[in-house]
Backbone bond lengths (Angstrom), bond angles and torsions (degrees), N, CA, C in turn:
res aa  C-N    CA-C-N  psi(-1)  N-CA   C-N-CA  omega(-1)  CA-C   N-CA-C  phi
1 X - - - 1.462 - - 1.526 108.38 -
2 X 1.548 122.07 129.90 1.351 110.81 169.38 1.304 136.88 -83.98
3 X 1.435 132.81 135.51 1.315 151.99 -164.60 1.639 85.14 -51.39
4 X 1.884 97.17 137.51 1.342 93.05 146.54 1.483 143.81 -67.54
5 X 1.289 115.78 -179.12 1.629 96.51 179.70 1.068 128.70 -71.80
6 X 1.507 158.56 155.01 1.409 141.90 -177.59 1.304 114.12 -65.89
7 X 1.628 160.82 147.15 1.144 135.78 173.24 1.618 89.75 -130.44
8 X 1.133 109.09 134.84 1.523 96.23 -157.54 1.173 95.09 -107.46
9 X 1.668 131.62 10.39 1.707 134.43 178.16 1.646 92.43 -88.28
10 X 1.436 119.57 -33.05 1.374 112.51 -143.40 1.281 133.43 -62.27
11 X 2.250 107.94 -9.89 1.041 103.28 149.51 1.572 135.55 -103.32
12 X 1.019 92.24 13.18 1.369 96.95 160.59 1.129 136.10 -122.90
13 X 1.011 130.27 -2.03 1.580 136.47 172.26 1.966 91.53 -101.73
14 X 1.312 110.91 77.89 1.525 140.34 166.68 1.361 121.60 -89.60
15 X 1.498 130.30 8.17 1.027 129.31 -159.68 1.871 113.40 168.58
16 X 1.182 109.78 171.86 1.563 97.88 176.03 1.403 108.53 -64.71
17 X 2.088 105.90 159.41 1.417 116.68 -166.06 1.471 87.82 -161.93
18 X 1.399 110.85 158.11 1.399 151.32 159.76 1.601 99.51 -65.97
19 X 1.470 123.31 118.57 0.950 131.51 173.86 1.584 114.61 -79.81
20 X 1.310 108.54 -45.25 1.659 111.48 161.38 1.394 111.20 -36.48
21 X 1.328 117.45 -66.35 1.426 143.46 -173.51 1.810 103.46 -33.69
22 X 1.480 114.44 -72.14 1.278 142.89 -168.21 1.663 81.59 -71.76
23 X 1.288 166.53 -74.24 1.371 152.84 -134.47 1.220 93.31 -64.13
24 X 1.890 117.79 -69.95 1.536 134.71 170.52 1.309 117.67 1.66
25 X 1.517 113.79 -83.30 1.134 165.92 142.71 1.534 94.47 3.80
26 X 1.658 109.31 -69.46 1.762 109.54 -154.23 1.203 140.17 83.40
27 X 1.734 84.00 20.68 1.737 90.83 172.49 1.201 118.88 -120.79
28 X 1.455 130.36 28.25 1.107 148.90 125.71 1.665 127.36 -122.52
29 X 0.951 126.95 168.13 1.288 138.14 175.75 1.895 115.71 -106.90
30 X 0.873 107.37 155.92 1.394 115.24 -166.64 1.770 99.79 -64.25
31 X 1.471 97.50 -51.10 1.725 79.27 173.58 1.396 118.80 -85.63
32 X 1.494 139.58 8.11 1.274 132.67 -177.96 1.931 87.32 -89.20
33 X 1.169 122.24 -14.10 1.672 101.85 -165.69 1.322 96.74 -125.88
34 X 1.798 128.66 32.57 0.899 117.43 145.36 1.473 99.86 -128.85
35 X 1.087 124.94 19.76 1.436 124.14 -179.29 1.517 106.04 -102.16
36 X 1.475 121.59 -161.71 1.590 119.27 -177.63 1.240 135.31 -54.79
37 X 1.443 98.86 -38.43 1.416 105.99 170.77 1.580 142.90 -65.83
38 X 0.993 104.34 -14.91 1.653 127.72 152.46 1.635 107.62 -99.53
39 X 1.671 96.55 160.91 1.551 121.21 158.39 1.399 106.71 -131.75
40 X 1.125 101.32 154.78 1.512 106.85 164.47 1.370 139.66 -118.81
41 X 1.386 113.46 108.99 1.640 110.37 -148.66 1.237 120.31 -87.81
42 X 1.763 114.11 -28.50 1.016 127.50 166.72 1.643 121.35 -133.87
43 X 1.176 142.31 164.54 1.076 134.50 -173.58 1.762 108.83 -52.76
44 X 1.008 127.19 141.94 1.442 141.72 -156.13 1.441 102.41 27.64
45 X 1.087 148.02 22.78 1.822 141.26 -177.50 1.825 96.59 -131.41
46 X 1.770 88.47 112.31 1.284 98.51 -161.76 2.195 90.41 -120.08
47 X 1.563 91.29 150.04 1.315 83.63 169.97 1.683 125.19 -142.65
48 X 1.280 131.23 147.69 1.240 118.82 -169.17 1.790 116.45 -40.84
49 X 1.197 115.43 140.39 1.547 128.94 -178.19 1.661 107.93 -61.83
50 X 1.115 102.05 -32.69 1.419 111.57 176.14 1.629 129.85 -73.20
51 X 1.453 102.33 -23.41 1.930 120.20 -154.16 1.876 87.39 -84.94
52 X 1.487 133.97 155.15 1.048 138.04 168.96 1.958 108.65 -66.53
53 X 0.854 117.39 144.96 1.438 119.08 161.32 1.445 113.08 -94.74
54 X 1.244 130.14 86.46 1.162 133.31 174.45 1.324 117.88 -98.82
55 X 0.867 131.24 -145.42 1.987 154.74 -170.23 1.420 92.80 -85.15
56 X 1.218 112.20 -73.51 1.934 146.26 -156.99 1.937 73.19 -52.30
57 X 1.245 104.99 -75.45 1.748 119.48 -134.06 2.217 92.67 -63.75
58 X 1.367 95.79 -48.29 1.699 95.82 174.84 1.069 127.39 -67.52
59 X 1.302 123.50 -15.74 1.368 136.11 174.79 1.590 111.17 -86.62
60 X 1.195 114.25 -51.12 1.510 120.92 150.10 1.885 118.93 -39.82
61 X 1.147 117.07 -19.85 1.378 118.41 -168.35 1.200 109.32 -118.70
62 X 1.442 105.60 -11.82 1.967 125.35 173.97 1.765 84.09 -81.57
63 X 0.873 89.65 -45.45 2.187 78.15 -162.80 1.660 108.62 -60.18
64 X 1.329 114.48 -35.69 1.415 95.92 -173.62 1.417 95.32 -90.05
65 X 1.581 152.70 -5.02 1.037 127.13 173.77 1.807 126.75 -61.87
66 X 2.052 93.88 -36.50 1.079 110.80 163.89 1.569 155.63 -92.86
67 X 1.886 85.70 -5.00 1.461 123.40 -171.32 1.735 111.18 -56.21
68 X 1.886 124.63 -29.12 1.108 105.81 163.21 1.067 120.83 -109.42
69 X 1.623 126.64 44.54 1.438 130.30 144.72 1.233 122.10 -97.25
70 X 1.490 114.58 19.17 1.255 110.32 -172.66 1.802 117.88 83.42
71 X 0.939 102.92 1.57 1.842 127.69 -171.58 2.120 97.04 -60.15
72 X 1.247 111.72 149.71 1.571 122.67 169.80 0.981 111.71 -130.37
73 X 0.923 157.89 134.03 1.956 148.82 128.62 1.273 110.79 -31.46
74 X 1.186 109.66 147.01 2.109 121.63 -145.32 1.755 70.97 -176.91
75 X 1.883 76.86 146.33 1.411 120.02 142.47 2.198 93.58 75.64
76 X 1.194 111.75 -122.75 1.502 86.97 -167.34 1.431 98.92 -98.40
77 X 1.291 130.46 11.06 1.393 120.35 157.57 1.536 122.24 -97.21
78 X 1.266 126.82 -4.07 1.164 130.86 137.89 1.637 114.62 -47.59
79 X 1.683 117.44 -55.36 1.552 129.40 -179.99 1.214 103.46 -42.68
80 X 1.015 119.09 -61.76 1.957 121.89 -168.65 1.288 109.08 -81.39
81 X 1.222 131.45 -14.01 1.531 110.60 154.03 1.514 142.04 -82.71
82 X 1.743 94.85 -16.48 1.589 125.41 174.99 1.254 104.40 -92.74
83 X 1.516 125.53 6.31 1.721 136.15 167.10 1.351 122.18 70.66
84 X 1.778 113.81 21.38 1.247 138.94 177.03 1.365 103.69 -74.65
85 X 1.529 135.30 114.65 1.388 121.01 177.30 1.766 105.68 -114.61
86 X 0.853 104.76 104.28 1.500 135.73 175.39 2.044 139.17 -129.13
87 X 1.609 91.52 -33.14 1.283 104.49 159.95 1.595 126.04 -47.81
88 X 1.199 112.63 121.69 1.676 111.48 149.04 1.172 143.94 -27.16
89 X 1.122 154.40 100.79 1.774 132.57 -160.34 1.524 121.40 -45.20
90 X 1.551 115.78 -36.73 1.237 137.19 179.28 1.947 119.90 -79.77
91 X 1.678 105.62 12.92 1.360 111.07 -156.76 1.574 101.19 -91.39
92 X 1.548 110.89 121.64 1.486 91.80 -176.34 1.620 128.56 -68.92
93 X 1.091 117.67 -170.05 1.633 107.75 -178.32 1.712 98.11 -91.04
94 X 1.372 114.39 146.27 1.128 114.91 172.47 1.792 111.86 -124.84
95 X 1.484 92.37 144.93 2.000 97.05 164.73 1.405 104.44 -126.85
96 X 1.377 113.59 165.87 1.050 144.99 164.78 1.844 106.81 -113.59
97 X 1.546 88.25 122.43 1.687 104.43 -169.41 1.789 102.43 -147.59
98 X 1.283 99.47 138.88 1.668 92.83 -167.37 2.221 88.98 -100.60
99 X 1.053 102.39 -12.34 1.681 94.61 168.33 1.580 130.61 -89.82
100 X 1.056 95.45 149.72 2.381 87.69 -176.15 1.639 96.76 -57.63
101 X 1.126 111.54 116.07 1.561 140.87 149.73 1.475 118.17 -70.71
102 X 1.275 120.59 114.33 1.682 102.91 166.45 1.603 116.35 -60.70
103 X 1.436 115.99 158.21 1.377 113.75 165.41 2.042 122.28 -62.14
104 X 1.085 115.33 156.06 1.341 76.83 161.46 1.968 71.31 -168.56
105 X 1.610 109.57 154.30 1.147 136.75 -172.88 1.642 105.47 -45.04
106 X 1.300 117.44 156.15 1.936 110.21 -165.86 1.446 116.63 57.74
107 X 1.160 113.56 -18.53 1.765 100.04 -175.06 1.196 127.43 -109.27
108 X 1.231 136.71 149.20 1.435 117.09 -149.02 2.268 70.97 -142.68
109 X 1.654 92.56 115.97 1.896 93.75 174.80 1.555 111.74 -116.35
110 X 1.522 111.93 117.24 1.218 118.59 -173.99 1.738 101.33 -90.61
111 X 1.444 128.76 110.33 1.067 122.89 159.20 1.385 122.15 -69.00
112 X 1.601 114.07 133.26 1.523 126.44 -173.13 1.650 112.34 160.49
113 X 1.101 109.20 -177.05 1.581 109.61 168.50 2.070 105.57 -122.59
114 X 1.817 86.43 175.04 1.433 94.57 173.14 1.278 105.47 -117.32
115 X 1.854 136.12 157.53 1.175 106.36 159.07 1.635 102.03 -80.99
116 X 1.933 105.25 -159.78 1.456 99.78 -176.82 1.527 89.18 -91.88
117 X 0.952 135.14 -28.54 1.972 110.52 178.41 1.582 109.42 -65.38
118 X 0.937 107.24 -6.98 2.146 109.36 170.33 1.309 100.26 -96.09
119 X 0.948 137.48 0.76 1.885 131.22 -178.67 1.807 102.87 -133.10
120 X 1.279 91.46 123.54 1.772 102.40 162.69 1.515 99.61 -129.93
121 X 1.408 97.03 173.27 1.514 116.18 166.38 0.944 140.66 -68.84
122 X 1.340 166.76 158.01 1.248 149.85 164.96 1.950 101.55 -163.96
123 X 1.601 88.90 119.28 1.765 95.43 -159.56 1.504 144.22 13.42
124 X 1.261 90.79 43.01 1.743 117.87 162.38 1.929 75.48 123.25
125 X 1.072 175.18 -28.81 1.215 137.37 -80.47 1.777 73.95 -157.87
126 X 1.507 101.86 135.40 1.741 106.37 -178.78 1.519 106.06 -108.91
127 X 1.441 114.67 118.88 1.602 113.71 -175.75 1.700 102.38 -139.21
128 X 1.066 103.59 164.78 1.645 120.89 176.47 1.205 100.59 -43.07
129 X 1.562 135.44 140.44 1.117 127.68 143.71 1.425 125.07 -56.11
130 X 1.483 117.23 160.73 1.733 118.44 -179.37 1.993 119.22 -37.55
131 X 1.222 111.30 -33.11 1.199 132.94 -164.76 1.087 108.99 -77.44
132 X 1.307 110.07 -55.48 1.436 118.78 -179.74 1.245 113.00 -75.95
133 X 1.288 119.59 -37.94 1.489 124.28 -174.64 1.943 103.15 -77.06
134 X 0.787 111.72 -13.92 1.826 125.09 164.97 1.577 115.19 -59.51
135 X 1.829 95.61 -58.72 1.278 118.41 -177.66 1.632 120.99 -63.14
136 X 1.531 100.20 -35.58 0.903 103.51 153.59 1.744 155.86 -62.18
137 X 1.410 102.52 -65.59 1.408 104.61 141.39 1.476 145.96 -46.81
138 X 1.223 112.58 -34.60 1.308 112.43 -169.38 1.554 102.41 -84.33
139 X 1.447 134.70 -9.08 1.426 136.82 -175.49 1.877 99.21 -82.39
140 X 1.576 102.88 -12.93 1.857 84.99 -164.72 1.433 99.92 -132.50
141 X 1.573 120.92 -1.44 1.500 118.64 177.48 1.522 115.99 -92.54
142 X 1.196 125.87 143.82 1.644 117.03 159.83 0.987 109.13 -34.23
143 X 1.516 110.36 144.95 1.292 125.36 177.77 1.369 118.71 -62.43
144 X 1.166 118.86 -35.50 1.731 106.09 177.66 1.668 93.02 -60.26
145 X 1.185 118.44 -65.84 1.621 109.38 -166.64 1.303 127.58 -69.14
146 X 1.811 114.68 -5.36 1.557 102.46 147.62 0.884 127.23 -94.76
147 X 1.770 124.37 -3.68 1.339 109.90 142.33 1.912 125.24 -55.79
148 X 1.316 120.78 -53.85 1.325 114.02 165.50 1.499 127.01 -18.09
149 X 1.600 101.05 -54.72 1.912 111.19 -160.13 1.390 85.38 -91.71
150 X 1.576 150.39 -21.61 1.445 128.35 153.08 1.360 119.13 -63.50
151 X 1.204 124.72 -52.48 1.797 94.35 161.78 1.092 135.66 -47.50
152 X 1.437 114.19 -47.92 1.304 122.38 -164.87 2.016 103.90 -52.13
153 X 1.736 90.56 -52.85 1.466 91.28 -172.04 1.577 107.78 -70.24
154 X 1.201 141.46 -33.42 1.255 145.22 -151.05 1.580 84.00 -88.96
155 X 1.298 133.59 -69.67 1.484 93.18 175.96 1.103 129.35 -88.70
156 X 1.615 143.46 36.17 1.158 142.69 153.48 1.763 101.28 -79.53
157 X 1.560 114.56 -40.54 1.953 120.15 -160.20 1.645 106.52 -97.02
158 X 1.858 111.70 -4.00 1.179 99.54 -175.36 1.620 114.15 84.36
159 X 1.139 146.70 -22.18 1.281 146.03 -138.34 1.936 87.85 -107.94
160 X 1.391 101.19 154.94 1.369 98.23 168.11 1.908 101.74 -117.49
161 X 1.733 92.57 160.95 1.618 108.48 -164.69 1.390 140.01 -32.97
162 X 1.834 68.19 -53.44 1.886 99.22 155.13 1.182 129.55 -45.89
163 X 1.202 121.90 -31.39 1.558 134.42 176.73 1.653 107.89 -56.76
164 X 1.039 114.83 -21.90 1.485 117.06 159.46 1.470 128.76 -74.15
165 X 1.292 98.25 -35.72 1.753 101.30 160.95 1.195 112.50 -41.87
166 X 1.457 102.92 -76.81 1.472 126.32 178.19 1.843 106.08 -24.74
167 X 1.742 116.29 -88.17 1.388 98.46 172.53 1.059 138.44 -44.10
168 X 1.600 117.43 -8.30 1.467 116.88 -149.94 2.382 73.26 -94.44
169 X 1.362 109.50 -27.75 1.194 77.76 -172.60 1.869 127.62 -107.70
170 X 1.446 96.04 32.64 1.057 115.25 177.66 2.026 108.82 -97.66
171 X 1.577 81.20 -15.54 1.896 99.14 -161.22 1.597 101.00 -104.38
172 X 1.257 131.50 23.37 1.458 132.82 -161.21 1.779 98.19 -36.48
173 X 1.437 119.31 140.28 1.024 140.23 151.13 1.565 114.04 80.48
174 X 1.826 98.87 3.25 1.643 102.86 154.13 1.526 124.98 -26.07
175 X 1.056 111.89 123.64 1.538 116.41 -174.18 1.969 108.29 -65.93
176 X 0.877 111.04 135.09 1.793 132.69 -153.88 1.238 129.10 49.12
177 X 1.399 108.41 12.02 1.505 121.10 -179.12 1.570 104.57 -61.22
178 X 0.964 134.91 -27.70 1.519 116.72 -174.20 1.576 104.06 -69.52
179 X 0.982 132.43 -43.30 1.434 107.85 -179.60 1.718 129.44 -76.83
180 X 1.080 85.08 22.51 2.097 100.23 -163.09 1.860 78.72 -83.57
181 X 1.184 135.27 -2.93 1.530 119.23 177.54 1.750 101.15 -72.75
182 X 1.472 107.31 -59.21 1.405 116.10 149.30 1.246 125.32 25.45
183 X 1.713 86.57 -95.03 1.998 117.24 -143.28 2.012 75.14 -76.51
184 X 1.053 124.79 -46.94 1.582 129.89 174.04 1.234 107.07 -26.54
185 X 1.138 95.98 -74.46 1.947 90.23 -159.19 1.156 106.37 -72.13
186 X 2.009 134.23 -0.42 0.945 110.23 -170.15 2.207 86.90 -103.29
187 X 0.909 99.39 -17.24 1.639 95.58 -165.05 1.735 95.51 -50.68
188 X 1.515 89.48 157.09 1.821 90.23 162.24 1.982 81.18 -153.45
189 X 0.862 118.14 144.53 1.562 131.99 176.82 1.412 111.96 -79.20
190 X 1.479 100.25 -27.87 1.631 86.94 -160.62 1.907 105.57 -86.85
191 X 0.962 116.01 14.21 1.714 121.26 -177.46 1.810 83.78 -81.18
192 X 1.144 75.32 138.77 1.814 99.95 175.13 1.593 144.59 -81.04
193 X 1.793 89.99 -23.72 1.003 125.58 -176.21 1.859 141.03 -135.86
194 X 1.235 146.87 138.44 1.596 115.27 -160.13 0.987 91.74 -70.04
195 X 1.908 138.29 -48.86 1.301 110.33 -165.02 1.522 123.33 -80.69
196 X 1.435 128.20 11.98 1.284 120.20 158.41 1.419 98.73 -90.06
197 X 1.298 153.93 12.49 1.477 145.89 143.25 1.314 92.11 -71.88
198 X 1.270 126.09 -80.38 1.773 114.98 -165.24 1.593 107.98 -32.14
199 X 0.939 102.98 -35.84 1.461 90.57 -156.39 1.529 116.90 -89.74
200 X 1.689 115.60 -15.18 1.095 127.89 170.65 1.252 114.76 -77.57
201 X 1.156 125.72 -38.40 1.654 153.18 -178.44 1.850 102.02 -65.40
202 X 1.522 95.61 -51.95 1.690 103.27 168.32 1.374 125.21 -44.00
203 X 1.557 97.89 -53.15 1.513 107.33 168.30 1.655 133.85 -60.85
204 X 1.451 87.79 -27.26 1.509 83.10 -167.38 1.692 114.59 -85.30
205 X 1.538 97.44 -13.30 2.022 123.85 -168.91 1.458 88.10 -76.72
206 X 1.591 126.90 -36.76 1.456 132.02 -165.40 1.827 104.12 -82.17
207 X 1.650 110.67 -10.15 1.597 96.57 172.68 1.742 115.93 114.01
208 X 1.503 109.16 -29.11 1.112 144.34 173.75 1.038 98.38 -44.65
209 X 1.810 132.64 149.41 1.270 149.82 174.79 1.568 97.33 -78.89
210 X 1.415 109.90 155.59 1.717 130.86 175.01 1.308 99.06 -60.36
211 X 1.414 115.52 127.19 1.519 134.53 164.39 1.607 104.43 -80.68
212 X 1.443 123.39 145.25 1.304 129.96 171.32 1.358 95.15 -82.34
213 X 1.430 108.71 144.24 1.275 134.96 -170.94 1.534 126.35 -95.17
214 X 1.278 141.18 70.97 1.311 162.95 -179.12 1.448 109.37 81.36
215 X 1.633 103.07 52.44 1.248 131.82 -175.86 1.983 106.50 -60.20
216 X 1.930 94.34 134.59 1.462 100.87 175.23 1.348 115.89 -112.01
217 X 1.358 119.56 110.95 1.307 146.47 176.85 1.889 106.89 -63.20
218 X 1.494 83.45 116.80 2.186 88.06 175.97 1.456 98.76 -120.83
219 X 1.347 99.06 173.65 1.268 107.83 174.35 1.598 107.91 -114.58
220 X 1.461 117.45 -173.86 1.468 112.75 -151.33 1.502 108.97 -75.76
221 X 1.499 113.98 4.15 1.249 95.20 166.24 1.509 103.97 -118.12
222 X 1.003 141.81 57.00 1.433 155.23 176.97 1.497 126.46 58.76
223 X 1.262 121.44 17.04 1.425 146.02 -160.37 1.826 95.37 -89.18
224 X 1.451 100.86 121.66 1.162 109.01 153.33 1.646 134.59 -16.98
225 X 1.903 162.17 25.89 1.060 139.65 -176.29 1.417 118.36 -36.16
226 X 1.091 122.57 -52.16 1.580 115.73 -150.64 1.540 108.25 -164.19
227 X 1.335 139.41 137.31 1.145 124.74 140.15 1.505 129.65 -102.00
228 X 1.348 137.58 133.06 0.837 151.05 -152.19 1.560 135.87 -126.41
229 X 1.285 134.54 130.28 1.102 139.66 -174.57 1.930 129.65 -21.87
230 X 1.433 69.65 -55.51 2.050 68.49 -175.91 2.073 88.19 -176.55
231 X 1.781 106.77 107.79 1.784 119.56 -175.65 1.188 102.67 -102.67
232 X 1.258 121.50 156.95 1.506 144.25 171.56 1.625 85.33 -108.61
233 X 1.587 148.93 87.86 1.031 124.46 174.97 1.308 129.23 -84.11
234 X 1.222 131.56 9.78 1.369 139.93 177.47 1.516 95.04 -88.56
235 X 0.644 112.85 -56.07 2.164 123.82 -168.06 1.518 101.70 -81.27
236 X 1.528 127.64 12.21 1.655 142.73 -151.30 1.707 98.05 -8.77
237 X 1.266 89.47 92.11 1.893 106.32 -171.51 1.529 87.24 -130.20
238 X 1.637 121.43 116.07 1.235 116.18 167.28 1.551 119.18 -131.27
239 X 1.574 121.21 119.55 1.523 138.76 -160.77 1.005 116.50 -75.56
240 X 0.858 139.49 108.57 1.623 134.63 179.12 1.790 113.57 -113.39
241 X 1.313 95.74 133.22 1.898 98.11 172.30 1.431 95.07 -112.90
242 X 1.621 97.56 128.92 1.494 128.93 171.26 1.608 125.64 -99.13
243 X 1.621 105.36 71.34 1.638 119.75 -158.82 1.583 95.64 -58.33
244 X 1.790 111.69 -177.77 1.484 100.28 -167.04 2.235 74.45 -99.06
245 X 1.831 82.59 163.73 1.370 106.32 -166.59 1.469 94.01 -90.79
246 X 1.760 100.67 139.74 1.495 99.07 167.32 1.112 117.75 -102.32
247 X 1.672 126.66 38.65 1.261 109.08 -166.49 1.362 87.66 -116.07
248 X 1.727 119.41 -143.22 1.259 126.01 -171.68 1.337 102.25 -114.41
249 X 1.428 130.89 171.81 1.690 122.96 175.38 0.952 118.47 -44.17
250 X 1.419 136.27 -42.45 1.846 111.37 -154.27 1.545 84.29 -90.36
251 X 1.412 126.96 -37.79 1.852 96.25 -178.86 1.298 112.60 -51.75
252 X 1.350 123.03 -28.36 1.600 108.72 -160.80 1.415 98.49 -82.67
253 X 1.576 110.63 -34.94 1.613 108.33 172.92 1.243 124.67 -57.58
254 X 1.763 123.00 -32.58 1.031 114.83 133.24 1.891 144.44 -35.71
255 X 0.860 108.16 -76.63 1.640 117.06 167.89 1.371 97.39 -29.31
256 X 0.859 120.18 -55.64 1.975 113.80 -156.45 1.699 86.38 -89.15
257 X 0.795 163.12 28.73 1.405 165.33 142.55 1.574 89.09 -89.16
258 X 1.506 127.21 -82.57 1.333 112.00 -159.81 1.696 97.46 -56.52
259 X 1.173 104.18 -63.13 1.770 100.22 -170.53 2.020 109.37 -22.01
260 X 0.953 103.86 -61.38 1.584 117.42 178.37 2.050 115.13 -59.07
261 X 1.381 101.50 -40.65 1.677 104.72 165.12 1.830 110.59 -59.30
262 X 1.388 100.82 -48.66 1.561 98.75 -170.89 1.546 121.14 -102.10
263 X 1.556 105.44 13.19 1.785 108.68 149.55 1.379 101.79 -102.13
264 X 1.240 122.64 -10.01 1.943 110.88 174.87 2.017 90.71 -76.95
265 X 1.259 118.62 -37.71 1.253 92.42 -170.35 1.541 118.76 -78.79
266 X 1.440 100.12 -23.23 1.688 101.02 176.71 1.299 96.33 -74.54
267 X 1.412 149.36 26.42 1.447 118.00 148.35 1.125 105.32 -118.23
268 X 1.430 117.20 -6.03 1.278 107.78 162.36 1.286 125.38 -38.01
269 X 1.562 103.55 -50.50 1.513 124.25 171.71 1.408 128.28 -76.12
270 X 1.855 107.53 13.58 1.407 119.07 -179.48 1.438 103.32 59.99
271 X 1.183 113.65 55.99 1.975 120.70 161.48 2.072 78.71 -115.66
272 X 1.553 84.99 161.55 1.511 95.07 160.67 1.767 90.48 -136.59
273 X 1.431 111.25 154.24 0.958 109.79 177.76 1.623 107.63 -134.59
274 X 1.650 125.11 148.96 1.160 152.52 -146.64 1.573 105.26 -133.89
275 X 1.350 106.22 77.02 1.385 92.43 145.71 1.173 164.93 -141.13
276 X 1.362 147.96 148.40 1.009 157.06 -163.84 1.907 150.22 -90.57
277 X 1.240 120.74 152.33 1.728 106.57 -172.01 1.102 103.34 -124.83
278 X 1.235 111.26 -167.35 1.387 124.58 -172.98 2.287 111.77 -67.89
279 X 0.923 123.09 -13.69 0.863 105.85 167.52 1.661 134.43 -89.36
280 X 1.955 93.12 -26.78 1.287 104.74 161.02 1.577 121.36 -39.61
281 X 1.373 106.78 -52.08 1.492 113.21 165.92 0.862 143.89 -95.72
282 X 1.362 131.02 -17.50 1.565 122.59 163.29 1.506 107.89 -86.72
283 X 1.794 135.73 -36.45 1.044 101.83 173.56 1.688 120.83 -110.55
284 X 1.439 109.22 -6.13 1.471 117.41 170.40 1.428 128.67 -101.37
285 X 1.444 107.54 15.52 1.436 91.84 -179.81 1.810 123.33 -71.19
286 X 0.969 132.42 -14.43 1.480 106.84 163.27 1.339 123.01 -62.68
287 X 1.558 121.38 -22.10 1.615 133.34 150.82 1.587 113.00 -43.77
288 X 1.561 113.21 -41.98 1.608 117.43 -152.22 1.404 93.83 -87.51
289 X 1.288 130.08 -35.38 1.590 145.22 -158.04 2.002 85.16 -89.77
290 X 0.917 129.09 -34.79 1.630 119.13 -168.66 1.627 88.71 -65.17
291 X 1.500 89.80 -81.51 1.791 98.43 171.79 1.139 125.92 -9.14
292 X 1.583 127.43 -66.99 0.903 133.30 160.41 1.846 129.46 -34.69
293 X 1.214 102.80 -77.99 1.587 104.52 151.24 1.358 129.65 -24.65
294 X 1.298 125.24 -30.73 1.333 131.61 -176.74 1.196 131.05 -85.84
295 X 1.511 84.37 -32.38 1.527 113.31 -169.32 1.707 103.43 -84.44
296 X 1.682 127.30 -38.83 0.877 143.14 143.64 1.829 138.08 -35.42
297 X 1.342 86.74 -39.49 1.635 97.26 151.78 1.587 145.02 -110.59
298 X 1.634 91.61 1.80 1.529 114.49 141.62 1.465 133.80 -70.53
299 X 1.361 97.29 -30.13 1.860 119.67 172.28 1.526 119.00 -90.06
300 X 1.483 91.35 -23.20 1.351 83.24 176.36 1.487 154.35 -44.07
């Protein structure tokens, strides 16, 4: 069988690159980096044909377009590099650049500056800190989803919710800041996930009493059972979101074996447990919130 060809970029051109850069260089040729094996995502920022274009990879390819104007990643591409997962799949990459940027398709360019306590590093790559990137988002997204990107970031940056008060009142008349009282009282940090924010947030818009928040279930002599998504513990009602599995069948056939061993034991202990996927909440939750309610005044 014959060897493929050698490509002598292929370990290193791992990620987005400067096409100028890579010609310079000599580790491509003018027609290897306009031919198949490259794409080009942004003007001179070209990337292997093969690599996924995701969030991570365009946002990575937003930074060096803007990286020597002084340019950062802001807003939810700041999120995914500070390991906040809250973004949309479809969310374009965004910078923050205080010079005229052309538009260009995927990119979303916020003109302005950062100071340097709003910008850290993150593996060579300069983006908003958690705080700022909070402050940011949460002034221009629906409220369910700036509640989302305040958890997400508040426990990825450490910072608590309130901390937006705080800037919001150093920043008088910040544009969408009045409802950041809001996205506050609804944030809680300790949800793990965006769709256990939707879905807690769901509940609470529906009227429903506050769910405890990755609540740990004992038994009568104070022993650890379970910790759990989001409890009603008086009514021992415990919620669980069942994200899709990235593994292969028998783990998941696994998982749903334990999942099913350790809600037989929480009712042992008179918990009932409820759980739920992604459709429950993104397209049925005024269904999931009735349920809930019902189930709550069945337990009651």
């Amino acid at each position: 069988m014959p060897s493929s060809p050698f490509d002598p970029a292929a370990e290193v051109l791992t990620g987005p690159f400067r096409g100028t850069a890579v010609l310079a260089a000599g580790l491509v040729t003018r027609a290897q980096l306009y031919g198949p094996r490259y794409r080009r995502v942004y003007p001179d920022v070209y990337l292997s044909a093969g690599l996924e274009l995701d969030l991570a990879t365009r946002s990575r390819a937003a930074y060096l377009l803007v990286r020597d104007r002084g340019g950062v990643l802001a807003g939810y591409s700041a999120a995914v590099a500070l390991g906040a997962d809250c973004a949309p799949p479809d969310a374009p990459a965004e910078v923050l650049v205080a010079t005229n940027t052309r538009a260009h398709p995927g990119l979303h360019i916020c003109r302005g500056t950062a100071t340097e306590r709003d910008v850290t590093t993150v593996d060579g790559t300069r983006v908003t800190v958690p705080l700022r990137t909070a402050w940011d988002l949460a002034r221009r997204l629906p409220l369910v989803e700036a509640v989302v990107a305040v958890d997400a970031l508040a426990a990825a940056g450490s910072f608590a919710p309130a901390d937006l008060l705080t800037r919001r009142a150093g920043t008088p008349g910040a544009r969408g800041s009045r409802r950041l009282a809001e996205v506050v009282a609804l944030a809680d940090p300790r949800s793990e996930s965006a769709p256990e924010t939707r879905l807690r947030v769901g509940l609470l818009r529906a009227g429903l009493p506050t769910p405890a928040v990755q609540y740990r279930v004992r038994d009568e002599r104070g022993s650890e059972l379970a910790r759990v998504d989001l409890a009603y513990p008086e009514a021992r009602l415990a919620i669980e979101y069942d994200g899709v599995d990235e593994f292969g069948a028998d783990e998941l056939a696994r998982g749903v074996a334990r999942d099913r061993m350790r809600d037989g034991e929480l009712a042992g202990h008179g918990w009932q447990t409820l759980r739920l996927d992604a459709d429950d909440v993104d397209i049925e939750l005024p269904r999931t919130a009735r349920r809930v309610e019902q189930l709550l005044a069945l337990r009651g």
